[in-house]
C-alpha positions in Angstrom: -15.5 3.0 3.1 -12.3 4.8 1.3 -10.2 4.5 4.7 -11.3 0.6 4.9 -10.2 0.1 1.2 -7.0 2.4 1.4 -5.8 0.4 4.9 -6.3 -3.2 3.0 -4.5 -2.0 0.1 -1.5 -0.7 1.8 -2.2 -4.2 4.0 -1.5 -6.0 0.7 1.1 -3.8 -0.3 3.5 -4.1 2.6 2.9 -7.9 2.0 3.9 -7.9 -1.8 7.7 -7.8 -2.8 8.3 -4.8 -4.6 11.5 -2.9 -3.7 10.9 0.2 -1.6 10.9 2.7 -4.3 8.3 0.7 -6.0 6.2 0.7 -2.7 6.5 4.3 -2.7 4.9 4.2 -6.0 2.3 1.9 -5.4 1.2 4.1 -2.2 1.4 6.9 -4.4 -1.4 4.7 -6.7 -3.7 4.0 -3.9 -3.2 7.5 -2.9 -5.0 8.5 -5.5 -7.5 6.2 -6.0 -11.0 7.6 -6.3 -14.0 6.7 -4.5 -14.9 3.9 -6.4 -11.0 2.6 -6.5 -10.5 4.0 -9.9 -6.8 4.8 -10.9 -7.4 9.6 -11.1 -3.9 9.9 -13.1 -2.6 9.2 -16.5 0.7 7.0 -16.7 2.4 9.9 -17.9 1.4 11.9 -14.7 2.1 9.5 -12.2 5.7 8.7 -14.0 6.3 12.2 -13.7 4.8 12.6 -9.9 7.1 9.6 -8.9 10.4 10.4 -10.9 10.7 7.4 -13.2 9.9 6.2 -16.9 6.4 5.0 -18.0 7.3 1.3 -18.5 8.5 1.5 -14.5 5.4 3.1 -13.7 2.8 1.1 -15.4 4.7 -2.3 -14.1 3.9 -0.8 -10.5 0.2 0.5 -11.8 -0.3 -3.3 -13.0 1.0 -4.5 -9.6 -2.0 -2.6 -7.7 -4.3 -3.9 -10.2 -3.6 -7.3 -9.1 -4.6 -6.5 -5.3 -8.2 -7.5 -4.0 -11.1 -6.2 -4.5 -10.8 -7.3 -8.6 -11.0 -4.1 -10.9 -9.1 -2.2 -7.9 -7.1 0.6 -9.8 -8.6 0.5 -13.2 -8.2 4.0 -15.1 -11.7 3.2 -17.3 -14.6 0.2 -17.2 -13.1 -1.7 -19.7 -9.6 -2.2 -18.0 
């Protein structure tokens, strides 16, 4: 279910160390996660959504990526 997978993601990100503005960034990610727990914005749009640069955004993006399930967050099949 997409409320089972959103609550164990945010599970897994309140246990992660990222400073809060990063968390607010990574919830931002799972907030918009698909169905399937693909990753709906560009790096461009969620650096813009969030206020920071794209290096700062991708180095959260790449955080979420590393929760469970594997492939969570991935923008395409091959990533």
């Amino acid at each position: 279910k997409k409320e089972g997978l959103t609550s164990h993601l945010l599970w897994q990100l309140r246990t992660c160390e990222l400073a809060n503005d990063d968390q607010k960034i990574a919830a931002h990610i799972i907030g918009n996660l698909d169905g399937n727990g693909f990753f709906t914005l560009s790096v461009e749009e969620l650096a813009l959504e969030t206020g920071v640069d794209e290096d700062r955004a991708m180095m959260v993006l790449r955080t979420v990526q590393s929760f469970d399930p594997p492939g969570i967050a991935a923008r395409d099949l091959r990533e």
